[in-house]
Structures are given as structure tokens and as C-alpha cells.
C-alpha positions in Angstrom: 0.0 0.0 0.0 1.4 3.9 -0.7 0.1 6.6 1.6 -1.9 7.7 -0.9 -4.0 5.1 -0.3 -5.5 6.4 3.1 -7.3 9.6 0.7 -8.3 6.9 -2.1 -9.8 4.4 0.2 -11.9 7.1 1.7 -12.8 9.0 -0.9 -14.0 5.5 -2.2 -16.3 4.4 0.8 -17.4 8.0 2.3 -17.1 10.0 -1.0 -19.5 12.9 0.4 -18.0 13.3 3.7 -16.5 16.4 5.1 -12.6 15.6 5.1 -11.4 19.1 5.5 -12.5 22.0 7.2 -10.7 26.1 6.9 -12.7 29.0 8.0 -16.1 28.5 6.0 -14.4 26.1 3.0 -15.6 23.0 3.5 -14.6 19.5 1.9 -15.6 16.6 1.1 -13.4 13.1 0.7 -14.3 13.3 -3.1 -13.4 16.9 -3.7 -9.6 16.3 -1.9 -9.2 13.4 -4.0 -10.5 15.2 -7.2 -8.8 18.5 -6.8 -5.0 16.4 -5.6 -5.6 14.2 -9.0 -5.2 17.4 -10.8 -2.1 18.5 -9.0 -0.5 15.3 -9.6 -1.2 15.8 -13.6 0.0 19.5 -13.5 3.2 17.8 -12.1 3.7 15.3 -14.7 2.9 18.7 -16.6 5.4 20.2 -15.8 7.8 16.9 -16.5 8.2 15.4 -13.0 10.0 11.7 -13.2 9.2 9.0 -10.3 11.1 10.3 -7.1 11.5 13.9 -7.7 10.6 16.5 -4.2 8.5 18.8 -4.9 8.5 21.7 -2.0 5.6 23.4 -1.0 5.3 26.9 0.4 2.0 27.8 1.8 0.3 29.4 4.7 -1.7 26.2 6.8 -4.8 25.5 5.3 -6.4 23.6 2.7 -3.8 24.2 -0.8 -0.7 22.9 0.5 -3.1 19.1 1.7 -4.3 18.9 -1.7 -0.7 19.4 -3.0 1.3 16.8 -0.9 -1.7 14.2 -1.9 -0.9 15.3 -5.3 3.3 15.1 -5.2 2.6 11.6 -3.7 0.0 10.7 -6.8 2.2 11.9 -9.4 5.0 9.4 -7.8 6.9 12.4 -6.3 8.6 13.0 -2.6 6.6 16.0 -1.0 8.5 18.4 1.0 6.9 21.2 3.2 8.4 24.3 3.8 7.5 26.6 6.6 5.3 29.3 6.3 7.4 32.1 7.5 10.8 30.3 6.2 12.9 33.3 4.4 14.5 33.5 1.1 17.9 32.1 2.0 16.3 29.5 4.2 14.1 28.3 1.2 16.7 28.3 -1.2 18.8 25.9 1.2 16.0 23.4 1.0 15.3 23.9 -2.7 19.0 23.0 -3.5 19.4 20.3 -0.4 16.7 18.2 -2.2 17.4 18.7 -5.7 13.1 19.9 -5.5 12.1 20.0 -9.2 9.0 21.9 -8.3 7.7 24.7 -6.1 3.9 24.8 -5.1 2.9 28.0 -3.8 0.9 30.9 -3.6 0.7 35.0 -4.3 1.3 36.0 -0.9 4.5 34.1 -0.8 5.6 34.6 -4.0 8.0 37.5 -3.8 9.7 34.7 -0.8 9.8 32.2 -3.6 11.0 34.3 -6.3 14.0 35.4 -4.7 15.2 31.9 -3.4 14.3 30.2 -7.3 16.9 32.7 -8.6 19.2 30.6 -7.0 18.4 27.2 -7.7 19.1 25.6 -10.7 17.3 22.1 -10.2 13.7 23.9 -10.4 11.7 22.7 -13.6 8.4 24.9 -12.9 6.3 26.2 -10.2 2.3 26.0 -9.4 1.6 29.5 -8.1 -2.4 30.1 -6.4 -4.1 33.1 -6.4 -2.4 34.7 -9.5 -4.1 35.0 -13.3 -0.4 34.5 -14.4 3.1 34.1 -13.0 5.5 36.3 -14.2 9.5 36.9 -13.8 10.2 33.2 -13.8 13.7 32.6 -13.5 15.6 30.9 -17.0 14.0 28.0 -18.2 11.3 27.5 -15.3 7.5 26.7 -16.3 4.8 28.4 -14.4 1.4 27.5 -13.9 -1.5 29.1 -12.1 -3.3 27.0 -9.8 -6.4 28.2 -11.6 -4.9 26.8 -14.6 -4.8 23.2 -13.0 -8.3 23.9 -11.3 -10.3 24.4 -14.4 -8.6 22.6 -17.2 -6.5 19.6 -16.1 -8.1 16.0 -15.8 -9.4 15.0 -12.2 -9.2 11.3 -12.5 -6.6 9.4 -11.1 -3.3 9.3 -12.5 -0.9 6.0 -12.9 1.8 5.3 -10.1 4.2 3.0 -10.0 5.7 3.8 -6.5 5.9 0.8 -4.2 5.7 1.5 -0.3 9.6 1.4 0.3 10.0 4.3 -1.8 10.3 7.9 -0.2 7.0 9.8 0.6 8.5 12.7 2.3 11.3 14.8 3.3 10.9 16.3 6.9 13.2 18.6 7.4 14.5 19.0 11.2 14.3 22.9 12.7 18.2 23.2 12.5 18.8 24.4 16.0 21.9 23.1 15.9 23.2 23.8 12.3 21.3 23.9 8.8 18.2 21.5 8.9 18.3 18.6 7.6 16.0 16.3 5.4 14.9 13.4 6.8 13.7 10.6 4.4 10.6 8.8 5.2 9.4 6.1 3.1 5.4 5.3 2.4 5.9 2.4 4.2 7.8 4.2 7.1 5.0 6.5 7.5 2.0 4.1 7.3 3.6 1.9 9.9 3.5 5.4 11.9 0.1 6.5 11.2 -1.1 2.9 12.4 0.6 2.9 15.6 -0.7 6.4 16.7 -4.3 5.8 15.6 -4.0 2.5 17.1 -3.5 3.7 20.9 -5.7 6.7 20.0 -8.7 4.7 19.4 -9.4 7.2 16.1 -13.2 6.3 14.9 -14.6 7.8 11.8 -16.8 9.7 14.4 -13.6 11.9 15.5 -13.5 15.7 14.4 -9.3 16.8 15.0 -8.1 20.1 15.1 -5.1 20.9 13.4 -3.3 23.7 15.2 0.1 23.4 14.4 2.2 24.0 11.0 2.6 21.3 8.4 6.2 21.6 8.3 6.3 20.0 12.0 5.5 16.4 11.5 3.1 16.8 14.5 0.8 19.0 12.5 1.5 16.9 9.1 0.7 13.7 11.0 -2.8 15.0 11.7 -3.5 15.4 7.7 -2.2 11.7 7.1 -4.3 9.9 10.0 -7.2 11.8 9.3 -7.2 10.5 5.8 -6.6 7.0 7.2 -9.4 6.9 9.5 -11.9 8.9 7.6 -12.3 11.8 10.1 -12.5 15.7 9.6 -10.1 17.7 9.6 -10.3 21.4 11.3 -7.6 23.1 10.0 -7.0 26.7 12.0 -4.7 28.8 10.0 -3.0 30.7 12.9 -2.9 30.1 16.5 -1.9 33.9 17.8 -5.5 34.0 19.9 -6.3 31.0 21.6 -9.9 32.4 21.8 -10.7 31.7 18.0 -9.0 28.1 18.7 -12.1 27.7 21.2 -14.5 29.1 19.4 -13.7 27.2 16.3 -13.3 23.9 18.6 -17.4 24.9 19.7 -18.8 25.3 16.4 -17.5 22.5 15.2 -17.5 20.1 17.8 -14.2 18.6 17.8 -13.0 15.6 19.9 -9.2 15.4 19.6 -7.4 17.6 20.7 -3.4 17.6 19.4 -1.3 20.1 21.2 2.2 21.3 22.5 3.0 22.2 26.1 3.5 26.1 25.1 -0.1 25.9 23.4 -1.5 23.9 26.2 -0.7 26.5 28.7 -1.7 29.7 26.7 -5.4 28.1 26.6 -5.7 27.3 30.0 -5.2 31.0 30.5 -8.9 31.5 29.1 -11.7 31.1 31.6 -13.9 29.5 28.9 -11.7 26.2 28.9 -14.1 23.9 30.3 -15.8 21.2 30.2 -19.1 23.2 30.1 -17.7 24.7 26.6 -16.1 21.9 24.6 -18.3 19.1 25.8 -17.3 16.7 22.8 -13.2 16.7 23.2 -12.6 13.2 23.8 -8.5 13.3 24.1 -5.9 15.5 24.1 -2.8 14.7 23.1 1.0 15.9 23.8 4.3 15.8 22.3 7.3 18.1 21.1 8.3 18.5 24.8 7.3 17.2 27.8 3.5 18.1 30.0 4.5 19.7 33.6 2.8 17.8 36.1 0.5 20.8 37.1 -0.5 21.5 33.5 -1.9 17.6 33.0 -3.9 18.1 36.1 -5.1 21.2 34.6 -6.2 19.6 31.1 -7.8 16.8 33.2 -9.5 19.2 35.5 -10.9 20.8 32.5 -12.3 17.8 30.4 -13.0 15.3 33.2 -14.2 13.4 30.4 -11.3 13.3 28.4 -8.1 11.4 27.8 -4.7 13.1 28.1 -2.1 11.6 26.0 1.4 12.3 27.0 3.5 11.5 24.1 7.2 11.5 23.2 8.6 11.4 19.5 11.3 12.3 17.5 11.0 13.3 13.6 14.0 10.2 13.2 10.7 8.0 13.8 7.9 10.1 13.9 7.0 8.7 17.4 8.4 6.7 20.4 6.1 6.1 23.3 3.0 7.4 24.9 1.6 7.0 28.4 -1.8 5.5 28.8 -4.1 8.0 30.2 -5.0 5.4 33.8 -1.4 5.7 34.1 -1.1 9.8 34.7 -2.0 9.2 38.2 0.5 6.9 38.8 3.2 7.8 36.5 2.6 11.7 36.3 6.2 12.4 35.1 6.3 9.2 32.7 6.5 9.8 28.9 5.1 6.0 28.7 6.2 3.1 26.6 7.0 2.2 23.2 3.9 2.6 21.4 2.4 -0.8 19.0 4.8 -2.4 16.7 7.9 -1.4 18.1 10.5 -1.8 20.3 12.7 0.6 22.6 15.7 0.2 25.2 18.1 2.1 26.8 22.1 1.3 26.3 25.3 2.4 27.8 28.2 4.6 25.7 29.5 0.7 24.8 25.7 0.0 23.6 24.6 -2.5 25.9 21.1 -2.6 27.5 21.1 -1.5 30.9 18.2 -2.5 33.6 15.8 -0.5 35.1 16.6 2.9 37.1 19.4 3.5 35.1 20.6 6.8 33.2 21.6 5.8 29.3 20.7 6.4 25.3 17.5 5.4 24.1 17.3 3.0 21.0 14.0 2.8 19.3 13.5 0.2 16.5 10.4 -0.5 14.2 9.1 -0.2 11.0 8.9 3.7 12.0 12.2 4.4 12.1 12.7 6.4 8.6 15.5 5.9 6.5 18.0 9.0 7.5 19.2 12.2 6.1 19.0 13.2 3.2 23.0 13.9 1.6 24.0 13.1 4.8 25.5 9.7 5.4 27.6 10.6 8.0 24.9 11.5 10.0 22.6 9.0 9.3 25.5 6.5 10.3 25.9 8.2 13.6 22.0 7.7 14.1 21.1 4.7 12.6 23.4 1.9 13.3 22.8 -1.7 12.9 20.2 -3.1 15.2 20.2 -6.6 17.0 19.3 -8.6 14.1 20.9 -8.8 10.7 20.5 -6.4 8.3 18.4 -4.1 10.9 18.7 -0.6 11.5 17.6 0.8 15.0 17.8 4.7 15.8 20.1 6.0 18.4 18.0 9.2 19.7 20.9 11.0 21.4 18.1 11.3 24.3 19.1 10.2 27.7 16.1 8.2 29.6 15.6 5.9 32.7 12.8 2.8 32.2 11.0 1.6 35.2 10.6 -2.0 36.4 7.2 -2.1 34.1 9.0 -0.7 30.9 7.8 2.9 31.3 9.9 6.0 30.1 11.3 8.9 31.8 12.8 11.4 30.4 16.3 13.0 31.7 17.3 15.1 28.9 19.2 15.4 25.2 23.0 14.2 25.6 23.7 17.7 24.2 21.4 19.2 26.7 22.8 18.2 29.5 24.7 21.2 31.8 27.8 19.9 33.9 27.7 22.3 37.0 30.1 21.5 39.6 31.4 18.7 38.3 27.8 17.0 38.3 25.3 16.5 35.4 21.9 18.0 35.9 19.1 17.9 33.7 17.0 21.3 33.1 14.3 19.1 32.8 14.4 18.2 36.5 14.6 21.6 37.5 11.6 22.8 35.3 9.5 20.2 36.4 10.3 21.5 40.4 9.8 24.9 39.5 6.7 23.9 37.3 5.3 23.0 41.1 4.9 26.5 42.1 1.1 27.7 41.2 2.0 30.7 40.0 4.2 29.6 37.2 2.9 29.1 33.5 6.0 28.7 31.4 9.7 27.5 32.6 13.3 27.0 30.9 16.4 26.4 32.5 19.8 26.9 30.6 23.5 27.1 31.3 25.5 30.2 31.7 29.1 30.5 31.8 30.9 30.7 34.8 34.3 30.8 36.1 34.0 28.7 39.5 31.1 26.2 38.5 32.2 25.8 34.5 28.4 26.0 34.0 25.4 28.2 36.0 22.0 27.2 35.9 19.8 29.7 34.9 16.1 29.5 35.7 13.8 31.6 33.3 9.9 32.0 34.2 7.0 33.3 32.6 4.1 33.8 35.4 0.2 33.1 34.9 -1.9 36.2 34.4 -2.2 38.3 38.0 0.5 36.4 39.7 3.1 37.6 41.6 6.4 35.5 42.9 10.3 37.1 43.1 13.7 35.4 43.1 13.8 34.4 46.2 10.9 32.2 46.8 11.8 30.7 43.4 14.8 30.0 45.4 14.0 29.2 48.3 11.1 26.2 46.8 14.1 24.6 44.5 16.6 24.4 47.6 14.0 22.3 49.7 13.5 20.0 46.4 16.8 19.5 44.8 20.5 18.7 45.5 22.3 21.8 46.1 23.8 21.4 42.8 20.9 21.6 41.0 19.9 25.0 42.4 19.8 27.6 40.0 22.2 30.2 41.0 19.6 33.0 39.3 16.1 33.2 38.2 14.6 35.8 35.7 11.4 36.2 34.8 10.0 37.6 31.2 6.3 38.2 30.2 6.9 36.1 27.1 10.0 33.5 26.0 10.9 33.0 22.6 9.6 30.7 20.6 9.8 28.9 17.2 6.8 28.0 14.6 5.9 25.1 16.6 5.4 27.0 20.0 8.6 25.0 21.3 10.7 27.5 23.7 14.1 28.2 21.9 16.2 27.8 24.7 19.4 29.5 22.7 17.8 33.0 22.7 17.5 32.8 26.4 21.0 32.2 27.0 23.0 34.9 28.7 
């Protein structure tokens, strides 16, 4: 099976159902499948061979769904670039992946224009909302979306793709250097999308709202499950008010919930979060960084009759582990265990599995883990090493995690992350997550500072709830009667708002001293 096949099968058995939602755009399972058909033959249009990437650039909302279906009909690897991504940026990822086309729009089209003039793989571009596109660089083709809308076929084109071909480059946020493309083959991401919807429970019944950016693979994921389980798809173009997010959540009576821990907090700041006001949410569900304890009890004060999902995942293999919602009480701090159809462990620097309690590298292996980086070999060989059978590869995460007796997960921090004070290791999780106990606190990052006498100071950054009030020293004076003295931070600062990048993760870097 390709992944195309979740939109086909659907659009077969539940033709007329509402598959996406945007504002007051509405549609159905057959119009997706219709309109991506047409997409995929103004690619082959525009002389796409099997396994070219085709990039899109599009605010989130309907276009840039019906384009990916369409880059995987036409037998290409789709390839979503942020919304906000700049020139330079976009030209990096054009060039990276060879893309021979650029989907995008008018709005973004002076962005795309300027990083085309600098990439010489480009064979044409599919530009919305224009009558014509204009100042095309050399030999590029250009068509208008309305162009493919009105006169191109909307039956289904030929593949020949098999399922260990690539679907998709994901490409990483870079924090660390220029992003990089990870490859993720149909069967890869099927093997994903089963596993998630599998623990989720998904029904046809189930009405998700997609909050987050299609470049992160936790807002992409929502588009391919969807399709796989028949449901609707809310799509909410921008997330700057959380009070639209509610009242969109209302009108259309959604039941899942998918979220970050920066989003999660900015809508328990609205007095209408309650179960009174969503009444249908089902389950919520967490990943890109860890729930503080107080926040789950928050979420599960507010839908009583909801399920919280605290999840952990990597883009390496879309997803690792979540924690079954009876087990929040007794494993609050718990990121869970290795979801279906796969298998994690923790190792030593030598690689061998170590026993419960104990601090080492998690290894994750499955038909989720994708196939590496794209160019990158070097990489990918420092990631995905050969696993315990023959001719297996397993992912090293670079994450640090201790496993209970029962085979839960706990996070302690990246390998990378970790900040050597006084000769010790400390984890800023550890110190959030104490911090995180004080009621007044909504947001919390710890960092490392430079410093002469402990090599590295930790820093404790806080952003308090609305009407709250709490200084240094109580910060203080709460962390020294929970943690070695070691762990202490040595200062504490408090902003009204931290930093933060497309997919509401706190960027840590710009906090640094």
C-alpha cells in the first residue's frame, strides 16, 4: 500500500463526507481526491519523473493538503516548507533536495522568487491566487493553480511507486546547524500512522483540530491519519489567539485535541476552557516536549471526560512512546512506553542494555524508524546503526532516559542538553518540572550560563500566569528544599513572554545569557 492510499480508500467508501474544514471552506473526501488528482497531472505537466521532491510553500490550510496528496500521486517525494521560512532559508532546502517543483501561492511569492533565482534544479512552479506568474527565472515553467483547477483531468493518474519508496522529506528545525531532510518512506509512515491511531482509538466519528504547522511532523501527522481513519479535519490557519481556537473547537464540535506544552498552557489562561464549553473533546494529546505535572492536572480538571495523552517522538521516527491516560496518576512524570509495533531500550556509551533505574541512550526500533538524512551519510550513520538482528537498522536518539521496572519511560534530557555544574550532570528538565510545582508559574526553561568557578550556571527563566506575583527568592528558596544543592539555580529571571519557534517550542538558545 502507498500513503496515498488512506485519501483513495476514503474518498471510495465515504465519498461525500467532510474531510477538511478552513474558516467557512468545506470539503468533502471526493473533492480532496478530485482537486489532488489534478495537482499530480500539472506535475507530470510540468515533467516530474518517479522520485522527484516537490516543495511546498503555503500558509496552513487547505492548498498545500491537496498538494502533498498530489506530489505523492504523481509518484513524487513532498517536501513542506514553513510558512514564515525566508529566502535564503528556502533556497537551502530547494538546493538540499534537488526539489524539481515549487507549489505555492501570491502572498508568498515574492519569498519564492527570490530563493528560485538561486536554484538551478527547479523545472516549474504552481503558483495560487495569480491569473499569471511572471518573472520566472531561465527555463522554469509556471502554472497558475487556476490553470490546473479548471482545465487539467481529475481522475486518477498512474503510479508505479511501491511502499519502500520515499514519501516525504521532513526537514529537522536546525537548532543546531542547517536542517536537515529526513527521508521517510510510504511504508515508514504508514507503519507510523497505524501505531498512533491504534492507541488513539481514532473512529470515523472523531473531528481533530489541526493547530500546528505542516512543516512539523506533529501537524503533518494530523493530515495523514485523518485520511486513514476517515475523520474531519479542522484546519486553524494561525494560533496567535487562543480564543478563536475555542471558538472554532465549539462550532464544530471537535473531539481530539493535538497540542504542544507552550499551546497547552496559553489556553488554560482562558476562563472558557471547560468542560461546560467543549463538551465533545474526547482526548488530548501531547508531544514536542514534555507536560509539567501541574499543566496535566489542569487539562484533566478541565475535560473530566477526556483522555490526556502524553506522548514522546522524535522526527528520526515520527514517534516513540506514549503513556496510557489510567497511568497519569500513577506515573505523572512518565512519557510511557513504546507505542504498538515497536521496540525501545536504553544502552550504555559501549551499547549494551542496561536495567531499570538506570541513566543511558534510548534506542528505538520499528518499521517507524525512517531511513536517514538526506546527503548526509555521515549522519545517518551516527543515528542509525545496525540493530540486533541482521541487516536491521535501529535509531540512536541522542536522548538520555531511565525505564522503570514495568518498561515505562522517563525522560532526563538530550545528551547535548545536558549542563555539567560542579562537576555534576543536571538535567533542566528536572529543575523545570520543580519549578513547574509553584502555582504561579505558566512557562519555565532552564539553561547554562558561563561561569568561572562552577564551568556552568543554571539559569532558571519564568513566565508567570496572568495576576501572579512570585520574586527570586521564593523561586529559590522552593528549589533548595526539592533539589541537591547542585541543581539550584544560581539565578532566576522572569519575562512576560519566551521566545519561541513555529511550533510554540521554547528556543532555549535566545535565552542564553
Amino acid at each position: 500500500m502507498l500513503l496515498q492510499g488512506f485519501l483513495e480508500s476514503s474518498a471510495e467508501r465515504q465519498a461525500g463526507k467532510v474531510a477538511l474544514v478552513c474558516g467557512d471552506e468545506r470539503l468533502t473526501y471526493a473533492d480532496v481526491e478530485a482537486a489532488s488528482n489534478q495537482v499530480a497531472h500539472a506535475l507530470r505537466e510540468l515533467g516530474v519523473e518517479r522520485g522527484d521532491r516537490v516543495v511546498t510553500l503555503m500558509d496552513n490550510g487547505i492548498p498545500p493538503i491537496v498538494s502533498l496528496w498530489g506530489a505523492l500521486k504523481a509518484d513524487c517525494v513532498f517536501v513542506i516548507a514553513s510558512a514564515s521560512i525566508k529566502p535564503d532559508a528556502l533556497a537551502y532546502i530547494l538546493n538540499d533536495c534537488s526539489a524539481s517543483v515549487l507549489v505555492t501561492e501570491a502572498r508568498k511569492w515574492k519569498v519564492a522568487r527570490e530563493a528560485l533565482a538561486s536554484c538551478q534544479s527547479i523545472k516549474g512552479v504552481i503558483v495560487d491566487g495569480v491569473d499569471q506568474v511572471e518573472e520566472l527565472p531561465g527555463s522554469v515553467t509556471g502554472l497558475t493553480m487556476g490553470h490546473v483547477r479548471e482545465t487539467l483531468p481529475r481522475s486518477r493518474p498512474m503510479t508505479r511507486n511501491i511502499d519502500v519508496d520515499l514519501a516525504a522529506l521532513v526537514y529537522t528545525s536546525g537548532s543546531t546547524g542547517r536542517p536537515k531532510g529526513i527521508m521517510e518512506a510510504h511504508s515508514n509512515v504508514i507503519a507510523a500512522c497505524t501505531s498512533i491511531t491504534t492507541y488513539l482509538q481514532n473512529v470515523e466519528d472523531d473531528i481533530i483540530i489541526g493547530l500546528l504547522p505542516l512543516n512539523f511532523d506533529y501537524g503533518l501527522y494530523q493530515v495523514l491519519m485523518a485520511a486513514q481513519k476517515t475523520v474531519t479535519l479542522v484546519i486553524q490557519p494561525s494560533t496567535a489567539y487562543p480564543f478563536p481556537i475555542i471558538q472554532t473547537m465549539q462550532r464544530e464540535k471537535v473531539t481530539g485535541l493535538p497540542a504542544v506544552p507552550t499551546l497547552f498552557a496559553m489556553l488554560l489562561k482562558l476562563d472558557v476552557f471547560s468542560q461546560e464549553s467543549l463538551p465533545d473533546v474526547r482526548y488530548l494529546s501531547n508531544t514536542g516536549a514534555a507536560l509539567p505535572v501541574p499543566h496535566i492536572q489542569q487539562l484533566r480538571s478541565a475535560f473530566p471526560n477526556s483522555r490526556v495523552y502524553s506522548m514522546y517522538g522524535l522526527t528520526e521516527c515520527k514517534r516513540v512512546s506514549y503513556l496510557p491516560p489510567e497511568e497519569l496518576d500513577r506515573r505523572p512524570k512518565s512519557v510511557g512506553r513504546g507505542m504498538p509495533n515497536e521496540e525501545v531500550y536504553i544502552v550504555d556509551e559501549q551499547g549494551n542494555r542496561l536495567g531499570p533505574g538506570v541513566v543511558g541512550e534510548l534506542v528505538v526500533r520499528g518499521s517507524n524508524v525512517m531511513r536517514g538524512y538526506w546527503g548526509d551519510p555521515e549522519e545517518t550513520a551516527r543515528r542509525y546503526r545496525p540493530g540486533p538482528y541482521p541487516g536491521e537498522m535501529a535509531l540512536y536518539t541522542g536522548d538520555l532516559f531511565t525505564m522503570d521496572e514495568d518498561g515505562f519511560l522517563y525522560f532526563v534530557g538530550r545528551t547535548d542538553d545536558i549542563i555539567k555544574s560542579r562537576g555534576q550532570k543536571v538535567s533542566p528538565r528536572e529543575v523545570e518540572d520543580v519549578i513547574y510545582e509553584l502555582p504561579q508559574v505558566s512557562e519555565a526553561a532552564v539553561v547554562p550560563a558561563d561561569d568561572e568557578i562552577l564551568g556552568k550556571a543554571i539559569h532558571g527563566y519564568i513566565v508567570l500566569k496572568d495576576g501572579q506575583t512570585l520574586d527570586e527568592r521564593q523561586v529559590l528558596r522552593h528549589c533548595t528544599a526539592r533539589l541537591e544543592d547542585f541543581k539550584v539555580p544560581k539565578r532566576v529571571f522572569f519575562r512576560d513572554s519566551f521566545p519561541k519557534g513555529a511550533t510554540g517550542k521554547i528556543q532555549k538558545r535566545k535565552l542564553e545569557p
